[in-house]
NUPA-983185 format. One record per residue (C-alpha): residue number from 1; residue in three letters; x, y, z. Coordinates in steps of 0.25 Angstrom, whole numbers, plus 5000, padded with zeros to 4 digits. Example, Ala and Ser with C-alpha at 12.3 -4.5 7.8 and 13.67 -1.06 7.14 Angstrom:
+-----+------+------+------+------+
! pos ! code !    x !    y !    z !
+-----+------+------+------+------+
!   1 !  ala ! 5049 ! 4982 ! 5031 !
!   2 !  ser ! 5055 ! 4996 ! 5029 !
+-----+------+------+------+------+
***
This chain:
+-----+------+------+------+------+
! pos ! code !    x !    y !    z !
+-----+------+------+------+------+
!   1 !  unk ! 4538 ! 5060 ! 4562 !
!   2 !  unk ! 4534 ! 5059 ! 4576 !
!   3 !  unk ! 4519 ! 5052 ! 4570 !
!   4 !  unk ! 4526 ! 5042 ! 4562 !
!   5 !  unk ! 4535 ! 5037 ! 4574 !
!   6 !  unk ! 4521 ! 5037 ! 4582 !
!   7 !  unk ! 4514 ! 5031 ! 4571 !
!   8 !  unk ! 4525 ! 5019 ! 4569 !
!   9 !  unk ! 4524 ! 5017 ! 4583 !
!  10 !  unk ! 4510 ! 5016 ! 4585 !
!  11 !  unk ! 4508 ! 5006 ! 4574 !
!  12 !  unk ! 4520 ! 4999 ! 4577 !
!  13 !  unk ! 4513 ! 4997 ! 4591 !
!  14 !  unk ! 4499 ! 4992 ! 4585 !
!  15 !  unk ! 4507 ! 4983 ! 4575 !
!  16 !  unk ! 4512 ! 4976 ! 4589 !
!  17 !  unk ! 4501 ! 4974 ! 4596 !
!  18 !  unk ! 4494 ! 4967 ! 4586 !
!  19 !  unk ! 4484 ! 4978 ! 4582 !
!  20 !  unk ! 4485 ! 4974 ! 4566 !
!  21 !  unk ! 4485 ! 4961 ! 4568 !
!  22 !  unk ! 4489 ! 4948 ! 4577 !
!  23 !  unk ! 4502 ! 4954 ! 4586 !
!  24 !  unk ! 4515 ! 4947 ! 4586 !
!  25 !  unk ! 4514 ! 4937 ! 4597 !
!  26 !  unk ! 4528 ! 4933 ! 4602 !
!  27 !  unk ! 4530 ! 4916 ! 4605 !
!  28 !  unk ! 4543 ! 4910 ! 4614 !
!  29 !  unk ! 4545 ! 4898 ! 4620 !
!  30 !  unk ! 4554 ! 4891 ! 4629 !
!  31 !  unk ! 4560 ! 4878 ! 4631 !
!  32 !  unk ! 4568 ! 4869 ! 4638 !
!  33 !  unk ! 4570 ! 4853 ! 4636 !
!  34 !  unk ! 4578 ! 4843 ! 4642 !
!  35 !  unk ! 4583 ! 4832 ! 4637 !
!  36 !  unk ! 4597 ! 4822 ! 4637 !
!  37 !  unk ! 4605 ! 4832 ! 4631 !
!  38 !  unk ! 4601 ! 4842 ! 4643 !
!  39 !  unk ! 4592 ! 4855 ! 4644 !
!  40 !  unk ! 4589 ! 4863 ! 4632 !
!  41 !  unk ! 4581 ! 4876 ! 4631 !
!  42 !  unk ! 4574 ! 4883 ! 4619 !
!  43 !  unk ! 4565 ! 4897 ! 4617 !
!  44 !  unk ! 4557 ! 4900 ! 4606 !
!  45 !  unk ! 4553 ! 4917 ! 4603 !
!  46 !  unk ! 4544 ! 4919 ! 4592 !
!  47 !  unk ! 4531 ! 4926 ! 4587 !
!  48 !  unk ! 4518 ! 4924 ! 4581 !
!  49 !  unk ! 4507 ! 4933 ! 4574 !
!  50 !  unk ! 4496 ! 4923 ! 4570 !
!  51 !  unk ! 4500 ! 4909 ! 4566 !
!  52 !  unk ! 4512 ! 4912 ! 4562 !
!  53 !  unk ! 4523 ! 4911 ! 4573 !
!  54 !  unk ! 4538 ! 4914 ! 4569 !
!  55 !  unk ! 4550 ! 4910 ! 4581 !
!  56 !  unk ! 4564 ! 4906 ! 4585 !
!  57 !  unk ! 4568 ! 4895 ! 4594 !
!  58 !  unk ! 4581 ! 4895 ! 4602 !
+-----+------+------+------+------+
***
């Protein structure tokens, strides 16, 4: 039992890092405009693997 748990763990590690292929690289952004109807701020988090890119704005 004790393998398995080091074994999950040890490829969950190389599975972040990228060693099987292009890592998850995290993308955020930030904000703020003003205008006439006063300041507004926005943020952006997201990630991207290749030329895909997947995010949320706030």
């Amino acid at each position: 039992m004790k393998r398995i748990v080091i074994a999950l763990l040890m490829t969950a590690g190389l599975t972040a890092c990228g060693a099987d292929g292009e890592p998850i690289r995290p993308t955020a952004g930030v904000g703020v405009s003003v205008g006439t109807g006063g300041v507004s701020v926005g943020g952006s988090v997201g990630a991207r693997v290749g030329n895909v890119t997947v995010g949320v704005g706030l």
